[in-house]
N, C-alpha and C positions, 0 to 999 in steps of 0.2 A: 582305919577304914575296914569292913565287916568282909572281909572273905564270902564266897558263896559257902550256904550250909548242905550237910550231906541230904538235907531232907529235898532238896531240889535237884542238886549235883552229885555224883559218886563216880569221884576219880579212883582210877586204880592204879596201883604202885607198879612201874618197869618190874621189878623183882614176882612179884605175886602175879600177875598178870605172862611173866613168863613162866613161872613156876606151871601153873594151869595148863599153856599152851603146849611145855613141854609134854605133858600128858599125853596129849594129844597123837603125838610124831611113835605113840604104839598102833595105833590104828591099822587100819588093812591101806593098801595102798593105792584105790582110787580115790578120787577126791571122796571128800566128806564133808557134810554141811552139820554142823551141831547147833540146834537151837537153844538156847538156854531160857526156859521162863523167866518173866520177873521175880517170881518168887525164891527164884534160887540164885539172887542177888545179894552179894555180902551186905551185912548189917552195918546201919547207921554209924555205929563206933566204927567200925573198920574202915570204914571211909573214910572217916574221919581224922585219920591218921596220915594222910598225905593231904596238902590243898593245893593245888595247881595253879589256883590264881596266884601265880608267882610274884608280880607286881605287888600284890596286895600285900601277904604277907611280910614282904619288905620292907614297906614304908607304914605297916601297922604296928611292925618289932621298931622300927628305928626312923618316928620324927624325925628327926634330928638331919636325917638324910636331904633335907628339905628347906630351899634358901629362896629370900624372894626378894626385890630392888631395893622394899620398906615394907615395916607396917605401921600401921594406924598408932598402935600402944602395944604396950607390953601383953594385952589380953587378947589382944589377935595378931597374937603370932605366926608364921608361915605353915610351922608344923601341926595346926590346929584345925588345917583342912584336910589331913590326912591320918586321924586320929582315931576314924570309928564313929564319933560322936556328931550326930548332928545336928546339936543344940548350941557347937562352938565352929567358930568359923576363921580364917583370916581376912584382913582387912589392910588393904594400901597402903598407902599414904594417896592424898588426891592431887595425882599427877594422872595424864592420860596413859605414859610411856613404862607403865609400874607392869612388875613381871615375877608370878612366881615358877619352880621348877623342883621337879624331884628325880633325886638319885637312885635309878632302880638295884643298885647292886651288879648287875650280869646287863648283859646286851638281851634285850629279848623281842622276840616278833608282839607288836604292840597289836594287836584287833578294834581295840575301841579304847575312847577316852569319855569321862561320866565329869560334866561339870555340872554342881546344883550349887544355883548362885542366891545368895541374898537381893534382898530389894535393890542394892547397889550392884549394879551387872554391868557386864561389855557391850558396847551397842558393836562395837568393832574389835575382833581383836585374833590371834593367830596361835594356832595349836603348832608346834615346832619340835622334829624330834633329834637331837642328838646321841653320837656315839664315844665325844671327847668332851662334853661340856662346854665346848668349844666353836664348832661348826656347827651353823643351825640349819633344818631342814623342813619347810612348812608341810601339812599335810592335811588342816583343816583350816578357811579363814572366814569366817563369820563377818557381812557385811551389817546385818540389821537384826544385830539382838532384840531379842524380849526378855531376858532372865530362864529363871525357871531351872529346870534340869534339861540337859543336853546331851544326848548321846551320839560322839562323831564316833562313826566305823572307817575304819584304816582302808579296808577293802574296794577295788582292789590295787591298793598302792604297794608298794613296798616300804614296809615303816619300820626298822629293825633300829633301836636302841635301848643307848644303857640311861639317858634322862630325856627324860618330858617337859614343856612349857608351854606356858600360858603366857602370850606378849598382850597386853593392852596395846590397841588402836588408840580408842575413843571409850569416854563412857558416856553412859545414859544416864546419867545421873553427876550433882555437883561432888558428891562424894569420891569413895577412892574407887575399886572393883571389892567384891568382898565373894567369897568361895564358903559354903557351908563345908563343901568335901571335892575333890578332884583325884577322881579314880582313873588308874590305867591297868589294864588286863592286856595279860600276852601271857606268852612265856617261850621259854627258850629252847630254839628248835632242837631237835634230834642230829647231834655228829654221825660223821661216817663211824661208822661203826666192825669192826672185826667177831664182836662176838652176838648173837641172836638178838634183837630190840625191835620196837617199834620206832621203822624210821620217819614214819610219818608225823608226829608228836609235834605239833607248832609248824609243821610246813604250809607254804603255798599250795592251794587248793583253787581248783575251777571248776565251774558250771555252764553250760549252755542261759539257761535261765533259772534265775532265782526269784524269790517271791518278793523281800521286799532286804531295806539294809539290815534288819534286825535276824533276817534270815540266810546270809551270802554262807557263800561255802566254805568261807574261812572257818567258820565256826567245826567242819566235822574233824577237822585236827588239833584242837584246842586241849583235847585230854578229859572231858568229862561227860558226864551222862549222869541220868537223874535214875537211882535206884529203882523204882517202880517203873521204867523207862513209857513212862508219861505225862510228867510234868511237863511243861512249858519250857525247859531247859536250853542253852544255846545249842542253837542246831540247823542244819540246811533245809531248807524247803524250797520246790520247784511250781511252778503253774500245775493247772491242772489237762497235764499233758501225758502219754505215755512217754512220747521220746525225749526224756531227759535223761540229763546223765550229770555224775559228782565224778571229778578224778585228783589225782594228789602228785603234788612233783618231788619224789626223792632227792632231786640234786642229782644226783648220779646212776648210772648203772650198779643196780645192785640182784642180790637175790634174791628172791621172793619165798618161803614157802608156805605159809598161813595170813589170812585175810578176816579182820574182825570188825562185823557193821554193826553199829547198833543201831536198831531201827526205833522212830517213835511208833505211834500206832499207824501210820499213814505208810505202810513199807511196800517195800515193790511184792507181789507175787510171784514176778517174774523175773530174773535181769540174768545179765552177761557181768560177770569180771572180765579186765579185758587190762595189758600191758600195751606199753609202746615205749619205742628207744628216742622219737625225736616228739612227740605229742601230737603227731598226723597222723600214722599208720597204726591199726589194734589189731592184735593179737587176744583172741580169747581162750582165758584159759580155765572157764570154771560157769556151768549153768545148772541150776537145779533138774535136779529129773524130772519126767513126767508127772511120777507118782507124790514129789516133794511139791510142786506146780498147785496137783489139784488139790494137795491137803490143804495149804496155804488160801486159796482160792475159796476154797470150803469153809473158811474161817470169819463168816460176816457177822460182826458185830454193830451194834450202835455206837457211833462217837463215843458216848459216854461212857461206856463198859470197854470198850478195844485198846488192848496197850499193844507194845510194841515187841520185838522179839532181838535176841541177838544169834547173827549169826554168825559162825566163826567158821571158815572157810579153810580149811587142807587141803595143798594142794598135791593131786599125786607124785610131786617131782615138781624140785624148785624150780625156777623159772627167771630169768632173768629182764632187765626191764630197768629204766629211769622213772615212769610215770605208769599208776595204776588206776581203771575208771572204773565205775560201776554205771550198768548204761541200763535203764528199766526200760523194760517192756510188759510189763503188766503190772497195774496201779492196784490195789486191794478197792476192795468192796466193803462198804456199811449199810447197815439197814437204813433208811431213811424218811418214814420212819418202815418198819417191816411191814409187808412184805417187801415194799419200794425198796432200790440201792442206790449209793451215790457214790459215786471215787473223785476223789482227790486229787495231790500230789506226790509227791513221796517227800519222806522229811525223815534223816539222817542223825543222829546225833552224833556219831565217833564213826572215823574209818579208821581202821590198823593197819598197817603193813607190815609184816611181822619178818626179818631175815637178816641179811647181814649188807652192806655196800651204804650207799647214800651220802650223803655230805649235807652238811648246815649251810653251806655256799646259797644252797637254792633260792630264785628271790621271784616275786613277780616281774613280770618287763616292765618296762618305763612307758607310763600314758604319752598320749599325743601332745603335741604342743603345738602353736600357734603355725600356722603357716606361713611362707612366705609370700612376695610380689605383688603386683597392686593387683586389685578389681576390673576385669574388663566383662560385657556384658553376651552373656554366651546362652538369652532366651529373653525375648520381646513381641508382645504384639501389640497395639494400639487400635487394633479391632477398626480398621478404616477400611477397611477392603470389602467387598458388595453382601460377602458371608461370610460363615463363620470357618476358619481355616483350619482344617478334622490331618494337614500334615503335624499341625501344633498340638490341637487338642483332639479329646475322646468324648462324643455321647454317653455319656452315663444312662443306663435305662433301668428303673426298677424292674426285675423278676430274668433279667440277664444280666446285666454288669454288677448286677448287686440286690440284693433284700430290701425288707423292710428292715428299717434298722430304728435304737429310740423312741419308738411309739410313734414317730412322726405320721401325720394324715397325710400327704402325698404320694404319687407315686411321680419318678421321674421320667419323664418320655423325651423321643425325638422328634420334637414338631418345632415351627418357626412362632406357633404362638407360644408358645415358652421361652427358647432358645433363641434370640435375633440379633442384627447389628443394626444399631437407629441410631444416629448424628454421631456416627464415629466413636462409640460406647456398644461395650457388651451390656446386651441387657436381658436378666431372667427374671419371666413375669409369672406369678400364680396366676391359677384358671379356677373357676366354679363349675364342677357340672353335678348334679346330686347322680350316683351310683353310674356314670358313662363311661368309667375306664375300669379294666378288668386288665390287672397286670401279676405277673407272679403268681398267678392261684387267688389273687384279693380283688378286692371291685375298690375303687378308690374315688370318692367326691371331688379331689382338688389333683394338677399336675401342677408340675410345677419341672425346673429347670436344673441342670447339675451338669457339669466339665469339667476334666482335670486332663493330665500331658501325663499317665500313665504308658508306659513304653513309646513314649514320642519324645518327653524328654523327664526323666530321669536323673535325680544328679545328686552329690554329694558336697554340702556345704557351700555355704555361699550368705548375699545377700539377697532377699526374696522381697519384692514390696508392689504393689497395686492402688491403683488413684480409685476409690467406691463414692456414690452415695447409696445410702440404706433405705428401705421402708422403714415406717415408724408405727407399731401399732402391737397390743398383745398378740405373742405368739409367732409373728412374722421373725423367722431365724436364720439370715443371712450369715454365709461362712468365708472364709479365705484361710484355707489351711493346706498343711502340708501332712502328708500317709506314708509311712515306710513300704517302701514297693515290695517287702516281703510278706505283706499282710494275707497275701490269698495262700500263701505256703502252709499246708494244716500244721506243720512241723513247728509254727512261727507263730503265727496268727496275731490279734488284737486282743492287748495291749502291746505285745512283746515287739510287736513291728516299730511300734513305736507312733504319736500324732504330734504335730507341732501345731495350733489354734494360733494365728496369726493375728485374726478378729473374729469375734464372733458375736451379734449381738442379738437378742432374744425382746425387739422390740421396743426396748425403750428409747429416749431418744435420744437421754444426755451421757449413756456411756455405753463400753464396749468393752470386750473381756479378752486377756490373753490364756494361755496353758499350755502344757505339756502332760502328754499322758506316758505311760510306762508301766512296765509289770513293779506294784509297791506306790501307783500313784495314778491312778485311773480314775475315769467318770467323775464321782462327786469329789474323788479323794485327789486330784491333780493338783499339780504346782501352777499355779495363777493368779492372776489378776484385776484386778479390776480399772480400769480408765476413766476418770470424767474428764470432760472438754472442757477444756480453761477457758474464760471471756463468754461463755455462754453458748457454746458450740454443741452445735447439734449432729445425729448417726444422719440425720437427711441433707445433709450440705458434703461439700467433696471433702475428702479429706483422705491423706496415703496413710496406710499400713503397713510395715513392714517388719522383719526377721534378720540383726544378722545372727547366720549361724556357723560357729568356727567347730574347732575340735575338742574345747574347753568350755561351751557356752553356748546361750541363746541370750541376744537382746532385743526385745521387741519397741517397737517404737511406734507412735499416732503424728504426723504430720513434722519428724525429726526427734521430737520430745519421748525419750527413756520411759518406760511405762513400766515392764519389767527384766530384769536382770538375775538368772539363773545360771548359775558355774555346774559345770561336771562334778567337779568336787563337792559340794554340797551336796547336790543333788544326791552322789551315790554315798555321801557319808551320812546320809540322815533319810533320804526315801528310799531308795530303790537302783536299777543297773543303769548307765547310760546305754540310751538304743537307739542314737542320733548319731553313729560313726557310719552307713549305710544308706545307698540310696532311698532316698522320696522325692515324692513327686507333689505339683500343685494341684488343689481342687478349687473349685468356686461353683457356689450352689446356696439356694434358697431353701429352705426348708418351714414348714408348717406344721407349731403345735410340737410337740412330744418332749422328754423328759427334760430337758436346762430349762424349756420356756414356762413350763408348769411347775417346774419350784419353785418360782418368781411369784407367779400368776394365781397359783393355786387352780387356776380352772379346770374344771372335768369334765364340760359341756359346754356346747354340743361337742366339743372334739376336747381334747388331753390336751389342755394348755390352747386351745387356738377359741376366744369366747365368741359370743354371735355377731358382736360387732364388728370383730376382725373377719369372721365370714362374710358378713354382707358388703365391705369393704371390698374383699376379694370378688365376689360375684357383679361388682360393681367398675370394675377393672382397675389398673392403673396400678396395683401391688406388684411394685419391682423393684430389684436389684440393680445398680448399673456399674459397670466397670469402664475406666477411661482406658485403662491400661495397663500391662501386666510386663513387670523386670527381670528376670536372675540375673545377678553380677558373682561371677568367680574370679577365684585368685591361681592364677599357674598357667 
């Protein structure tokens, strides 16, 4: 299996990298921030000379490390998926329960696992790490393969071992499983240590928000960086937020006295080093000067010319501490093109932690798991009462409770001809009027309806479900969804709040969509679904929608029937963070026209996605949404 090359990655050796640092501890004695250009980055060969991809070179010197239940024949052997070549591959025997696994040598912190399958792949099957060959530990389980190349990220589990496997479920095929290559990266964290190291080397690392799984913050203690420090190299990236922050767990109370970031081109201008002994309270102990602020600040380039910088941080006086952050406050600037600027994220490649204490101990916590006790119902309404009940729900109003969001032509108001109760059904109706409402700064042709239990009720897991019939017509975009109630916090915001799309359907008649949005899986790029009604079932006949959602998942379902099925663990080991541990809240709302309904539709006129027939329908009355009924069921 091919190691990273130095022309993408440039690891640096514990020895030479302290060699450097000790130079350093001549300096005068406040802090000091040293930039080092790319240019004065050891060469290609010298890199070359350590690979960190520990894993790799492992099972690249010694096949043989490498045993699997069966093969096929003697020409695909076990050790032929881990050879480099990927022109050779191993192959089963065709049994469903067939199983290969590799002996990494050392225990080491695993970050991800690369399976790139032949035409013969796992429809089902389970990534498992062991420390004795012995005890197995799942950590990725694939329900509904497609083949292909697959990259599951550890993060943020705790995966520390010395072998890897692959258990067959199910295959997709009559054949056996067959692997071109099955790669695992890590390496092996940083001991406590007595004399000067980086103790950060292979440790647990965290984030506020990260961008997507290819970018968690595992990667800034992984040991490498890309010589020009601007390649594409593994590395952290956050939203495009100031207030993010990367920090590193030692294991232990240790010493601290030098600090080394290497930035991509996207680096903070500004930020805080900051310690803490239990991971709540910080302590800062290092910020650029004024003068270091505005050089840095002054530095706008184009994307495509902008690399990254390293900084290496002395501190006046060591400092003690278990866990080290770096917390930005000022995101750099590019031209966009010039004069224009645009800022980003910040994105990381290596944190250092340079001193003496730590321990290998250090591990991430243990995710959530199921909860206990049965389901009882803790939020109902059935909409019988003479109005609409505002102790349950909220008025939503364009250009107060919310924007223009999507391109949608509506604005949302509080009136009963939108908003009403009729034969014991909520019901939200669009309105026509050409230019009669002027809301938010905008003059809007159509209202229309919108209500959610925004701080009325609020809650954290459950089962969520509602009895609807839909309008049927381009562009008419009826919702039932749930918003992370941190979404108005600028700190937070959308995606990072998190949406769960419980139904959503954009007019047609024979199906209806689920998803989940998240920072690494948003708008077009969400984890979703699609539904058609079985027996000929249409979005304009009754029919319930529901969620459940635990601590490990979301299941959505259309009238009982599984629609889709999304694990936590999937999810963050191949899109993005779960942002579904935290209160949300229910919405239900009509919307006209704007971006899902117009990638369908194609239409531009007279409105974005909403065509003229679906207007004169609307001006013609009767375009509504109806709700029988609305459940939360919790457990405790």
């Amino acid at each position: 299996m091919p190691s990273r090359t130095p022309s993408t990655r440039t690891p640096r050796t514990p020895r030479t990298l302290l060699a450097a640092l000790a130079a350093l501890t001549l300096l005068a004695a406040g802090p000091v921030l040293t930039t080092t250009p790319a240019a004065a980055e050891p060469s290609a060969a010298a890199a070359a000379a350590w690979d960190t991809d520990r894993a790799a070179s492992a099972y690249t010197a010694n096949p043989s490390a490498v045993t699997a239940s069966a093969s096929e024949n003697a020409g695909t052997a076990a050790g032929q998926a881990f050879d480099g070549n990927g022109g050779t591959r191993w192959s089963s025997d065709f049994t469903d329960d067939a199983w290969i696994r590799v002996d990494l040598g050392a225990t080491i912190r695993v970050d991800r696992v690369t399976l790139d399958w032949e035409a013969a792949y796992g429809k089902r099957y389970v990534l498992e790490a062991s420390k004795n060959g012995t005890d197995w530990t799942p950590f990725y389980t694939e329900t509904a393969g497609t083949g292909g190349s697959v990259t599951a990220h550890t993060y943020p589990q705790e995966v520390t071992a010395r072998y890897v496997r692959m258990r067959g479920i199910e295959r997709a095929t009559p054949y056996g499983y067959s692997l071109y290559s099955f790669r695992v990266y890590g390496g092996e964290p940083a001991p406590a240590s007595t004399t000067r190291a980086n103790l950060a080397l292979n440790h647990p690392a965290y984030s506020n928000v990260y961008q997507h799984a290819g970018n968690s913050p595992a990667f800034v203690t992984d040991g490498g960086w890309p010589a020009d420090l601007n390649a594409d190299a593994t590395r952290w990236s956050s939203d495009w937020n100031a207030d993010r922050w990367v920090s590193v767990d030692l294991g232990a109370t240790s010493t601290i006295d030098t600090v080394d970031l290497y930035w991509e081109a996207a680096y903070a201008v500004d930020y805080e080093l900051q310690v803490s002994d239990d991971n709540r309270t910080w302590r800062t102990v290092y910020r650029p000067s004024a003068s270091e602020v505005a050089a840095r600040r002054a530095d706008v380039k184009s994307p495509g010319e902008a690399t990254g910088r390293h900084d290496s941080v002395r501190l006046p006086q060591p400092v003690t501490g278990r866990y080290v952050r770096m917390l930005g406050k000022e995101r750099r600037s590019f031209y966009n093109p010039a004069p224009a600027t645009a800022q980003f994220g910040y994105s990381l490649y290596e944190f250092q932690v340079w001193g003496t204490g730590g321990s290998a101990a250090a591990a991430y916590p243990a995710l959530p798991g199921e909860q206990s006790g049965a389901y009882r119902t803790t939020f109902f309404d059935d909409f019988t009462s003479g109005s609409l009940d505002r102790g349950k729900w909220r008025v939503v109003r364009t250009g107060t409770e919310m924007g223009s969001v999507n391109g949608e032509s509506q604005a949302y108001v509080d009136s009963t001809d939108n908003i009403r109760l009729e034969n014991g059904a909520l019901v939200l109706r669009a309105k026509y009027c050409k230019g009669c409402t002027r809301a938010g700064g905008g003059t809007y042709d159509f209202t229309s309806g919108r209500i959610d239990t925004n701080t009325k009720f609020d809650f954290t897991y459950g089962k969520v479900s509602a009895r609807m019939k839909l309008p049927v017509g381009d562009g008419f975009w009826p919702a039932f969804w749930l918003l992370g109630s941190n979404v108005d916090d600028p700190s937070v915001s959308w995606p990072a709040s998190g949406e769960t799309d419980i139904m959503e359907n954009i007019g047609y008649g024979d199906w209806t969509s689920t998803a989940l949005h998240g920072p690494g899986y948003s708008a077009a790029g969400n984890v979703g679904a699609r539904q058609v009604y079985p027996g000929g079932g249409r979005a304009d006949q009754w029919h319930t929608y529901a969620v459940e959602w635990t601590p490990t998942g979301m299941k959505f379902s259309v009238d009982d029937r599984l629609v889709q099925e999304t694990t936590r663990n999937k999810l963050e080991s191949t899109r993005g963070a779960w942002v579904f541990d935290h209160d949300q809240y229910v919405i239900l709302n009509l919307a006209l026209g704007g971006a899902y309904p117009a990638g369908w539709n194609q239409v531009t006129s007279p409105y974005w996605g909403l065509p003229q027939s679906s207007v004169d329908r609307i001006a013609g009355g009767g375009v509504q949404a109806e709700v029988d009924w609305v459940r939360v069921e919790q457990k405790g």
